[in-house]
C-alpha positions in Angstrom: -23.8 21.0 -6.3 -23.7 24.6 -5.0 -20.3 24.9 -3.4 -17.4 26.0 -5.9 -15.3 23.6 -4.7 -17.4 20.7 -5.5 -17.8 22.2 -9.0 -13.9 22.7 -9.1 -13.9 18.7 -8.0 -16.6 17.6 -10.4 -14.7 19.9 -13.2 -11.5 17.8 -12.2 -12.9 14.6 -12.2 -15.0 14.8 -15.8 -11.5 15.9 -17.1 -9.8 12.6 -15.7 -12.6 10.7 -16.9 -12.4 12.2 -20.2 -9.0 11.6 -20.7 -8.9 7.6 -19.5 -12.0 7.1 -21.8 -12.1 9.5 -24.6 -15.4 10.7 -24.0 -17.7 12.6 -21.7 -18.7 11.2 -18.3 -22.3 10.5 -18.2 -23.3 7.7 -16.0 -21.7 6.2 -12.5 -18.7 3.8 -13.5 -19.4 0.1 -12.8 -16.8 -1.5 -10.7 -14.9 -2.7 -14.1 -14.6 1.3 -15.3 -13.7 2.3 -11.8 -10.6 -0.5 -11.7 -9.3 0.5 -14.7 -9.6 4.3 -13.9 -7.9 3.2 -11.2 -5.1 1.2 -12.7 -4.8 4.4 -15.4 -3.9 6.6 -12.7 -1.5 4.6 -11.1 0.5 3.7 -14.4 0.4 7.3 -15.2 1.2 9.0 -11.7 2.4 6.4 -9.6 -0.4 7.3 -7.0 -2.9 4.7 -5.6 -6.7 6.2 -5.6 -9.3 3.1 -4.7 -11.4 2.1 -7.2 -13.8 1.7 -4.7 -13.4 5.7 -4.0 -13.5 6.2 -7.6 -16.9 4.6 -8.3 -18.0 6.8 -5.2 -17.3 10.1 -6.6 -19.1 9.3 -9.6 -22.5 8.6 -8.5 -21.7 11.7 -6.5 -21.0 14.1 -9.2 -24.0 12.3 -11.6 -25.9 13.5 -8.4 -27.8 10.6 -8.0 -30.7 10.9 -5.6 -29.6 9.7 -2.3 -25.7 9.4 -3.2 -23.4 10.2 -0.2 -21.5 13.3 0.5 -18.0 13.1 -1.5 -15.3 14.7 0.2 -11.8 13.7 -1.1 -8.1 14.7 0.3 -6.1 17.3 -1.2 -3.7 14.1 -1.9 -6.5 12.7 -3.8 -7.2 15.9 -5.8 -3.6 16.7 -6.1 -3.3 13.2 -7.8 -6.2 13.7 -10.2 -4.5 17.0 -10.9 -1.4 14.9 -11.7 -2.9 12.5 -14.4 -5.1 15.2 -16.0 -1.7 17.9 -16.1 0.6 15.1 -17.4 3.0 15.7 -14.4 5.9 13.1 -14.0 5.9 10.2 -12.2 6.1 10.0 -8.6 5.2 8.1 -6.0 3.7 9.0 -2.2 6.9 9.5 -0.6 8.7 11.6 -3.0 5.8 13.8 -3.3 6.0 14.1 0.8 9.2 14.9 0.2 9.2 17.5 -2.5 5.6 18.4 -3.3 3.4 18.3 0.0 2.2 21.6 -1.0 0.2 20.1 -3.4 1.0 22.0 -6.5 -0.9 20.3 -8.8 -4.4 20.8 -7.4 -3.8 24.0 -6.7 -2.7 25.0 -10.0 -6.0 23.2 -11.4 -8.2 24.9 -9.0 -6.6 28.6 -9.5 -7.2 28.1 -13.7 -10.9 26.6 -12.9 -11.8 29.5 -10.7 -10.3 32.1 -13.2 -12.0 30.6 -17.1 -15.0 28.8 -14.8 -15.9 31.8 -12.0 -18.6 33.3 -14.4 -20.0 29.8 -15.9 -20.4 29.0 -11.6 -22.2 32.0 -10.8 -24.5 31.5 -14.0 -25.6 28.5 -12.4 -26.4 30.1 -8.9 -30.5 30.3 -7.9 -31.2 34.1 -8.3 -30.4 34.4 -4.2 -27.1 33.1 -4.7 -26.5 35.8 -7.6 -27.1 38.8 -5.8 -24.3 37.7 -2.9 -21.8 36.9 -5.6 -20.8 40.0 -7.4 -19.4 40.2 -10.9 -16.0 39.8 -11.6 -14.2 42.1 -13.2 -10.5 42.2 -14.9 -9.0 44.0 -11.9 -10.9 41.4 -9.7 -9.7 38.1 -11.5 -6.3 40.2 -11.8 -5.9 40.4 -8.0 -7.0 36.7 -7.6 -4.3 35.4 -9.7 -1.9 37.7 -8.2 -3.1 36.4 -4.7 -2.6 32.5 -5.7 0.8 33.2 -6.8 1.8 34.9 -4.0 0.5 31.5 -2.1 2.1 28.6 -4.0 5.8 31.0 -4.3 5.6 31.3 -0.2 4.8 27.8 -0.1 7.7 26.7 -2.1 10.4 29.0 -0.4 9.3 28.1 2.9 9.5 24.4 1.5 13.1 25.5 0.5 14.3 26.9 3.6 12.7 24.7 5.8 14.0 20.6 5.3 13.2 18.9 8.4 11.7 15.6 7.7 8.1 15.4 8.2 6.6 13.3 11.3 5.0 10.7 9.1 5.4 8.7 5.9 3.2 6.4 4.0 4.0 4.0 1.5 1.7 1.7 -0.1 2.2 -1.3 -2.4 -1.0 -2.6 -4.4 1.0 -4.3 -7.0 -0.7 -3.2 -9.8 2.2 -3.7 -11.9 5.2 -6.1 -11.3 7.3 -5.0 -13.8 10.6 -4.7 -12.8 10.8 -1.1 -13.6 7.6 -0.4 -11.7 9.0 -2.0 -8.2 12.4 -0.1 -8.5 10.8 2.9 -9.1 8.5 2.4 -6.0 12.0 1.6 -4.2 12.3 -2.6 -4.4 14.9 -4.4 -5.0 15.4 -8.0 -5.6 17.8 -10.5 -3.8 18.7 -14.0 -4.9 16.3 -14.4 -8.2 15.3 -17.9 -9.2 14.8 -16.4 -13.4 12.5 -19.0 -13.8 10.2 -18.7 -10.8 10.4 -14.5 -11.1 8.9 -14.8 -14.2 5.8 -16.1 -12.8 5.2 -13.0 -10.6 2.4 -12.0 -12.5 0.7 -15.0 -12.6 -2.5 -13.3 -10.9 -3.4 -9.9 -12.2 -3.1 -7.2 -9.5 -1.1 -9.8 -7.6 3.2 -10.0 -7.0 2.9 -13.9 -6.5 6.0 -15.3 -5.3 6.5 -19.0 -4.7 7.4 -21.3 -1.6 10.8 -22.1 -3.2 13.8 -24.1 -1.2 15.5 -21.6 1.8 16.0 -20.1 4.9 17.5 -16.8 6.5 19.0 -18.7 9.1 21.9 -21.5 7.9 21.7 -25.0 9.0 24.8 -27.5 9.3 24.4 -28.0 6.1 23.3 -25.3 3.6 24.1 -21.4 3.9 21.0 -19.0 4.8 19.6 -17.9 1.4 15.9 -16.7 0.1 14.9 -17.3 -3.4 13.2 -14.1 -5.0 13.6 -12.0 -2.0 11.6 -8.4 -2.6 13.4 -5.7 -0.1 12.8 -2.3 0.4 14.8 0.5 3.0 13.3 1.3 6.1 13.4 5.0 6.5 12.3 5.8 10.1 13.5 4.2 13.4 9.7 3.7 14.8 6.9 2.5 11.6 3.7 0.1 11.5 4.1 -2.4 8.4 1.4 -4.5 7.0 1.0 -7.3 4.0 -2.2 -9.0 2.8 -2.8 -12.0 0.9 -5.6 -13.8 -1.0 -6.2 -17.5 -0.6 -2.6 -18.4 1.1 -3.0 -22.0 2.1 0.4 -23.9 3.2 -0.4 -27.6 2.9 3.5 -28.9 3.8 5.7 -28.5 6.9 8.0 -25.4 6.6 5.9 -23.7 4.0 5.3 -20.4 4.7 5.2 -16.5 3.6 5.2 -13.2 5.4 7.8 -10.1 6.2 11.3 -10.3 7.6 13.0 -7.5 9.2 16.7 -7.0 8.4 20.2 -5.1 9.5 21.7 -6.0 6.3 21.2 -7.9 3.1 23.7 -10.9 3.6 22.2 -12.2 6.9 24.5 -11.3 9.0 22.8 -9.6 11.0 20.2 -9.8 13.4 16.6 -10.5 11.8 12.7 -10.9 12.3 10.8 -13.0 10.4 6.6 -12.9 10.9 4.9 -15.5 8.9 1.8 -17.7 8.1 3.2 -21.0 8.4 2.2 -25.0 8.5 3.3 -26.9 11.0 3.0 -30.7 11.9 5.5 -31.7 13.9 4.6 -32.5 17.5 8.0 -34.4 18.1 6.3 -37.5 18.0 2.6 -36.3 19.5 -0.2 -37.0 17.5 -2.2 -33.9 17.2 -4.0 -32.6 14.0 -1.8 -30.5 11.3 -2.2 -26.7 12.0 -1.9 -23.2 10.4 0.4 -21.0 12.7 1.3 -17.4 13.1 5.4 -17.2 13.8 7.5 -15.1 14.8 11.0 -16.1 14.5 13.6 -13.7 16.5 17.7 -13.9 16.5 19.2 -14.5 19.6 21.0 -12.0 21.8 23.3 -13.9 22.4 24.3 -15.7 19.3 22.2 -13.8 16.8 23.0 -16.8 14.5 20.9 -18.9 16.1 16.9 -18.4 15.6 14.6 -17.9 18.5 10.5 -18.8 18.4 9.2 -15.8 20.1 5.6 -16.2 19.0 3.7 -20.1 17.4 0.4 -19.0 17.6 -1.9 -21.8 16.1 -4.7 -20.2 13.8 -6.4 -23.0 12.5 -6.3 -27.1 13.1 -6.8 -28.9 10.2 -9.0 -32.1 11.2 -10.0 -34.4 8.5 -12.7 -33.0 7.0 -12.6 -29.7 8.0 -10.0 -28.7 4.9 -12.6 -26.5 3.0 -13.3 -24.3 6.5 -10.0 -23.7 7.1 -9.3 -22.8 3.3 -12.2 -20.5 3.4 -11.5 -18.6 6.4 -7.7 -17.9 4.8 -9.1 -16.3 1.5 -8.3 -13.2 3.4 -5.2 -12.7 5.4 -2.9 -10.5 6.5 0.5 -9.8 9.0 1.3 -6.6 10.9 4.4 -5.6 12.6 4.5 -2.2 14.7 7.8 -1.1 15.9 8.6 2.0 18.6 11.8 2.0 19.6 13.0 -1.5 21.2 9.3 -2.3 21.4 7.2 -4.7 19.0 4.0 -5.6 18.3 3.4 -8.6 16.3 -0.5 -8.7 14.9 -2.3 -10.8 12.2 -5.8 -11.2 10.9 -7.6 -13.5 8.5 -11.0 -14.5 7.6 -13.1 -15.0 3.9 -14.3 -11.1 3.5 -10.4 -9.3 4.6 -12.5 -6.9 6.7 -11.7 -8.4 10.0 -10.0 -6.7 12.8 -6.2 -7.5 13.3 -5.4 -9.5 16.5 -1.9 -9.0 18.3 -0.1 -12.3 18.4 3.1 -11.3 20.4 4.0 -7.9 22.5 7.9 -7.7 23.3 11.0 -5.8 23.5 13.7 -6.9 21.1 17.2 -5.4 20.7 17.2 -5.0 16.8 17.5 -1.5 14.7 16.6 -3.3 11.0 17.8 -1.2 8.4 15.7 -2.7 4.9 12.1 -5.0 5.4 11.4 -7.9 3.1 8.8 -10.0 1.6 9.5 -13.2 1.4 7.9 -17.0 0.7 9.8 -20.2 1.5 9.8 -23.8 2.7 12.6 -24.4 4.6 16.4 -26.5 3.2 13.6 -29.1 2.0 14.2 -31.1 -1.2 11.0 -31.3 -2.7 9.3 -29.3 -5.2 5.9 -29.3 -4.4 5.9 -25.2 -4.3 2.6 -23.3 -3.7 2.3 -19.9 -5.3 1.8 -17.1 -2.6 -0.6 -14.5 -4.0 0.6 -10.8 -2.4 -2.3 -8.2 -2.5 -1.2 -5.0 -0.5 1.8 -3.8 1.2 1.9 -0.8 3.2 4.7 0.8 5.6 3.8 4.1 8.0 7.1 5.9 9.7 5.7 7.6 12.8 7.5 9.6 15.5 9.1 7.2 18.4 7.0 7.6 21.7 
């Protein structure tokens, strides 16, 4: 690698590496190192890097014959920067908020280039020498001079200037379901069944939440009313929110999982559910059992009442066909996508998760939901066949309103 910043990235990376493992990096991780580099940074940073990206830049920096061109974000440095300085725990939004400048990465890259300029340009093919002249102590002098000025201009003008940015990202790969963990990363629970939270981390890298009795919408009988509830604020009028899960298979009428829009907490309000559902009742049809995709509005009129916007069958269940439909559901995932008034309602499934989302339901709906929710459930039934729901990925985008 000839470019200084790759050295400056290889530098950073070793360091990473030398701290999560106690010794040098020598070889490209395997896919077990990479995870639990991976993991490592998130429990020390509260930043996601892929541990798919991870394994990457290793068989670049070993320089492997033939390995691909590496070219991480700043983001991605900055957070490498993090876990090797010890800098406090954050997540993506707060550091949009205070630190977009990047300070970390920076500050790693100004004390590389100062102690590692001369041990760079000792490595240069005789060419490469003559063009890079020596540095002096005036020279390195005026360098560091130079990157100060940079980061204090950067931080006054992030002082002065406090307009929002156009775009936020939050992602959710439940690495850790500790209670601490999803407050920190700005959960909070509603209605928790103890004994059914407990079993949240009953998958590793999972949340995994269970179809338990309730409904947000009430019934002549029983008051709405979600067991284990996860919620979270919605920051932005106009956003794109996603969830994924592994091998969610309903197998009983009502039983279903998926993401429900809120104005308030105590449903009350006007709502959105999205969900992967079952459903067999035909009102007296025959017709095979079927996996849907519903969307379940309030209505205008009486937002106490529910509205089916969107029943979408994915999947019929004939007899003998059970182990098709459960393998083409290993994989799925729900979308919602909100501009103003306008909604797009999307979902995608299939065995490898690499399959392209498919909208469902386009509409304008009269709703401005204040906190988003993930949620499992099988309707005001009394039986106790729950499934477990097993929740990979959560992810929310605020975007400017078109």
């Amino acid at each position: 690698m000839k470019d200084l910043n790759n050295e400056v990235f290889a530098g950073l990376f070793k360091d990473a590496y030398q701290k999560c493992f106690g010794f040098p990096l020598t070889a490209p991780l395997s896919e077990t190192e990479s995870r639990h580099f991976a993991n490592k940074i998130f429990e020390d940073t509260g930043l996601v890097i892929g541990a798919k990206s991870i394994k990457n830049y290793s068989f670049f920096i070993i320089n492997i014959p033939d390995a691909k061109q590496e070219n991480p974000s700043v983001a991605t440095l900055d957070t490498l920067a993090r876990y090797v300085l010890n800098a406090p725990y954050t997540d993506e939004i707060k550091r949009k908020d205070k630190e977009a400048h990047y300070p970390y990465w920076f500050q790693y890259k100004s004390n590389f280039t100062i102690s590692g300029q001369k041990e760079y340009a000792e490595k240069q093919p005789a060419n490469d020498k003559q063009q890079l002249p020596r540095k002096s102590t005036r020279n390195r002098t005026v360098l560091f001079i130079a990157a100060f000025i940079i980061v204090a201009s950067i931080l006054l003008l992030k002082f002065f200037y406090t307009e929002e940015p156009d775009n936020k990202y939050f992602a959710e790969d439940f690495h850790s379901v500790a209670e601490d963990s999803l407050k920190n990363h700005g959960w909070f629970l509603k209605d928790q069944d103890e004994q059914w939270w407990n079993k949240r981390n009953e998958m590793p890298s999972h949340l995994t939440l269970f179809t338990l009795r309730g409904d947000n919408w009430a019934d002549s009988v029983n008051a709405p009313g979600i067991m284990n509830l996860l919620l979270r604020k919605i920051s932005s009028d106009c956003f794109a929110a996603e969830i994924h899960f592994d091998n969610f298979i309903p197998k009983q009428n009502w039983q279903q999982a998926g993401m429900l829009l809120l104005e308030d907490t105590n449903f009350s309000g006007k709502s959105i559910r999205l969900s992967i559902a079952y459903n067999d009742f035909f009102g007296g049809y025959n017709k095979p059992r079927e996996i849907i995709i519903q969307a379940i509005s309030s209505n205008d009129k009486d937002f106490s009442r529910p509205e089916e916007i969107a029943h979408l069958p994915v999947y019929n269940i004939e007899v003998g066909q059970e182990n098709l439909v459960n393998n083409n559901l290993r994989k799925s995932a729900l979308k919602i996508e909100k501009n103003g008034n306008h909604f797009r309602f999307l979902y995608g499934a299939g065995p490898m998760g690499n399959g392209a989302f498919k909208e469902v339901l386009s509409k304008d709906l009269l709703i401005k939901p204040k906190y988003i929710g993930i949620f499992a459930l099988q309707g005001f039934i009394n039986d106790s066949s729950y499934i477990p729901v097993h929740l990979k990925f959560f992810s929310i985008t605020n975007s400017s309103c078109e």
